[in-house]
C-alpha positions in Angstrom: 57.7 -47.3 0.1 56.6 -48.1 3.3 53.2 -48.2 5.4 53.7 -47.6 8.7 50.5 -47.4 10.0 49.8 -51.6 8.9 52.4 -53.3 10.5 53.7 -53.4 13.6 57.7 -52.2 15.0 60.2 -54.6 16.1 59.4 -54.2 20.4 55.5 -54.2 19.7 55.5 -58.3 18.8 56.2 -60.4 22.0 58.5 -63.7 21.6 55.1 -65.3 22.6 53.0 -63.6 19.8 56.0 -64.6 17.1 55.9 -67.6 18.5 52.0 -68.6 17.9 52.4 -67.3 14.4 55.3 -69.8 13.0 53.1 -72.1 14.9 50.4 -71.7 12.9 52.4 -70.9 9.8 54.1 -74.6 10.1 50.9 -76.1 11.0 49.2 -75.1 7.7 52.2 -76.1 5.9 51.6 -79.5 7.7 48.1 -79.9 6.6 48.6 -78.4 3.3 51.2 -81.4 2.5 48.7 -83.9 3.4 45.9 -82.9 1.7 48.1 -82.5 -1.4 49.6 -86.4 -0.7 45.9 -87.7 -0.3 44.9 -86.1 -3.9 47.5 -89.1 -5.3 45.8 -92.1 -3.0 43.1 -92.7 -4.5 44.6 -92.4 -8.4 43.9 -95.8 -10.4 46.8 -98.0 -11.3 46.5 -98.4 -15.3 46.9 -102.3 -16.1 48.6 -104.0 -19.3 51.4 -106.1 -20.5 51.9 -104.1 -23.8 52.5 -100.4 -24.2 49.1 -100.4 -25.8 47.4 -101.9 -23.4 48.9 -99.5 -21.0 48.1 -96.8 -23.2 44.4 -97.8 -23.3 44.6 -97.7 -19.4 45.7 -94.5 -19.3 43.2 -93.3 -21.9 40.1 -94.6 -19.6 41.1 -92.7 -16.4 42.4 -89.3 -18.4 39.6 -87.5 -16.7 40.5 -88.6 -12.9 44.3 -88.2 -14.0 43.2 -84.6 -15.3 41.5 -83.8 -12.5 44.4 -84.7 -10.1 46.6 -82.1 -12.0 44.2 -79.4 -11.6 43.8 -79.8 -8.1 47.4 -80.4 -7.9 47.9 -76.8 -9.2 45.0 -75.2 -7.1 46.5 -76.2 -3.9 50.2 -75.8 -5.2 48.9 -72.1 -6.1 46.8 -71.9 -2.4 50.0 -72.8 -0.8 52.1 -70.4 -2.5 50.8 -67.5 -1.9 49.9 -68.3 2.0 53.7 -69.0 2.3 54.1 -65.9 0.2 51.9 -64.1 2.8 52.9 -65.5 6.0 56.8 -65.2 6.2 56.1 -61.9 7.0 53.4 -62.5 9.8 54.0 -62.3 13.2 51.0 -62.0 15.6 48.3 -64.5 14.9 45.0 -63.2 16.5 42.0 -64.9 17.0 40.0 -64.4 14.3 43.2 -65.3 12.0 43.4 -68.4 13.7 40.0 -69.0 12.7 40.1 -67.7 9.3 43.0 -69.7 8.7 41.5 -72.6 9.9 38.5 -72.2 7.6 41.0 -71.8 4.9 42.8 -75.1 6.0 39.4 -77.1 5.5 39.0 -76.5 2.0 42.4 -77.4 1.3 41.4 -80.6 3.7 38.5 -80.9 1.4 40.2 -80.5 -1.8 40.7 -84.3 -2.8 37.1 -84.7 -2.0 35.8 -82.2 -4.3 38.8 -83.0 -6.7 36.4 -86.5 -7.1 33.5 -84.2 -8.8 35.7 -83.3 -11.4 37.5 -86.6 -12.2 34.7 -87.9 -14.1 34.7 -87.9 -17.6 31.6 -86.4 -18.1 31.9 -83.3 -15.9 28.3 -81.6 -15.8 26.9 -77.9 -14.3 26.7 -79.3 -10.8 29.9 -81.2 -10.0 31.9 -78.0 -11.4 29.8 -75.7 -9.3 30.6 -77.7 -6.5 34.1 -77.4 -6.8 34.3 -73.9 -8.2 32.5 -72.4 -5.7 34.2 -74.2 -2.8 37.8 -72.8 -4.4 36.0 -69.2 -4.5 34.9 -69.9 -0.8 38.8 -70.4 0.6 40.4 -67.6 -1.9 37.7 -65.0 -0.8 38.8 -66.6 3.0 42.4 -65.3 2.2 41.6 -62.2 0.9 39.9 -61.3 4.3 42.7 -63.1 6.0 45.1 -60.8 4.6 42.6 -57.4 5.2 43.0 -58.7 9.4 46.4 -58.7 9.0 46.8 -55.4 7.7 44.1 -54.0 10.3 45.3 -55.6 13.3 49.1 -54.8 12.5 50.2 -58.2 12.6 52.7 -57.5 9.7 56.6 -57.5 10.4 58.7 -54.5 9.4 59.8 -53.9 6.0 56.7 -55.7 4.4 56.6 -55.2 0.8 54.4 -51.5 0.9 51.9 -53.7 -1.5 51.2 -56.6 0.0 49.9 -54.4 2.9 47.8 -52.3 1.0 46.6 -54.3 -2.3 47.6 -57.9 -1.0 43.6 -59.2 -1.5 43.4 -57.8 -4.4 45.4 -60.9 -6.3 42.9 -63.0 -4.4 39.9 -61.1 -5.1 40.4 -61.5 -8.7 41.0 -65.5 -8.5 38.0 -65.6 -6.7 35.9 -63.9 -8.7 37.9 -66.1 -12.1 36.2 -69.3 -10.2 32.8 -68.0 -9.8 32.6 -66.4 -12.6 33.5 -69.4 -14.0 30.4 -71.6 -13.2 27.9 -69.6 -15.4 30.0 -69.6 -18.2 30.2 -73.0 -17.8 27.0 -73.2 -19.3 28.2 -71.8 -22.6 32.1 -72.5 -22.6 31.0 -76.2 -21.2 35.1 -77.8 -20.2 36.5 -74.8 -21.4 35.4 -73.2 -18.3 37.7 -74.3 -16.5 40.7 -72.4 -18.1 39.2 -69.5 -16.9 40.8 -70.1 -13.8 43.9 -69.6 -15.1 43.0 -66.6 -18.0 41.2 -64.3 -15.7 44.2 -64.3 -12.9 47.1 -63.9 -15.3 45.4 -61.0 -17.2 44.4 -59.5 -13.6 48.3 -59.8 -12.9 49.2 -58.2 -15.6 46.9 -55.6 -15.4 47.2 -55.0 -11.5 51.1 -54.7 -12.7 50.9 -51.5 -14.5 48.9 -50.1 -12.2 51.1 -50.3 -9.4 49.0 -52.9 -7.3 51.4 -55.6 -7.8 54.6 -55.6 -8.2 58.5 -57.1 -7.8 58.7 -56.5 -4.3 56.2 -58.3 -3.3 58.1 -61.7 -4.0 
C-alpha cells in the first residue's frame, strides 16, 4: 500500500536536492562514528600480572565499563533507525537540516553524558540527565520524520508505514526514557531496563496493529 500524497515522484526531486540529502545522510553517518569511537577513549585500562588481579580491575570499573555498553547500544539503536529512515530520503530542507543537526549534537554529546552514568553509584540526577537528553534527540527524530512526510521529501515506493506511523516507534522510546526517570525513584538501577521493555512491548504491540510492520525493513 502506497501513500501518494507523502512522497514525492521520480521528476519532482532535482539531481541537486538528491544530492544535498546523501550529503547530509553521509555526514551524520560521519559524526555518528565518531561520537561512538570517543565513548571507548576514555575507558580505564584494568592493571594486574595475575588473572585475579586483572579480575579485580575489571571489578572496580564495572560501572564505567557498563555504562559504555549502554551508550554503545543507544547510539548503535539512534543510528539504525536514522539509516533505516534516510535511504529513502531525498530532499533535505531546511528545517531538516536543522533538526538533524540538533539530533547530531546529542549523539556528539553522548560520551559526555555516558560519564553521569559510569559511576558506580548512579543517583536521581545523573540518570535524569542522561535520560532526558536521550528523550530530547528521539522526540527530535520523531518530528524529523513528521517534516519528511509533510514536505514530501520521501522517495517513491517508501514502505506505506514508515510515511504514516514512522514516529510512532520513536514516540514510544521517548516516552520509555522519560518515563523512566520517575520510576527511577522506586525501581532505583532497574530503571534503566525500561529503556529496553517499554520499546519491545510497543513493537510488538504497534505490530498487530498494523503500525509497524515487515516492510518497513
Amino acid at each position: 500500500m502506497a501513500d501518494a500524497s507523502a512522497h514525492g515522484t521520480e521528476d519532482e526531486f532535482a539531481p541537486t536536492e538528491r544530492g544535498a540529502a546523501e550529503r547530509l545522510t553521509f555526514f551524520s553517518d560521519a559524526v555518528v562514528a565518531i561520537a561512538i569511537t570517543l565513548l571507548a577513549i576514555d575507558l580505564q585500562v584494568p592493571q594486574g600480572d595475575t588473572a585475579a588481579e586483572l579480575a579485580a580491575g575489571f571489578a572496580a570499573h564495572r560501572g564505567e565499563y557498563l555504562a559504555f555498553l549502554i551508550s554503545f547500544a543507544v547510539i548503535a539503536r539512534h543510528w539504525i533507525t536514522h539509516h533505516r529512515v534516510f535511504r529513502y530520503v531525498a530532499r533535505a530542507t531546511l528545517p531538516l537540516t536543522w533538526l538533524n543537526m540538533l539530533w547530531l549534537l546529542i549523539i556528539v554529546l553522548t560520551p559526555f553524558f555516558t560519564r553521569f552514568i559510569a559511576e558506580d553509584q548512579v543517583d536521581f540526577a545523573r540518570f535524569s540527565v542522561y535520560a532526558l537528553a536521550e528523550t530530547v534527540q528521539i522526540g527530535t527524530f520523531a518530528v524529523i520524520l513528521v517534516v519528511l512526510a509533510r514536505t514530501r521529501s520521501f522517495v517513491p515506493g517508501t514502505p506505506w508505514r514508515m510515511v504514516r506511523y514512522g514516529w510512532v516507534p520513536s514516540a514510544i522510546t521517548g516516552f520509555a526514557f522519560l518515563v523512566s526517570i520517575p520510576l527511577f525513584l522506586v525501581l532505583d538501577l532497574w530503571a534503566f531496563a525500561v529503556w529496553a521493555v517499554v520499546p519491545f512491548i510497543g513493537d510488538r504491540i504497534t505490530n498487530r496493529l498494523g503500525i509497524t510492520g515487515r516492510d518497513d525493513v
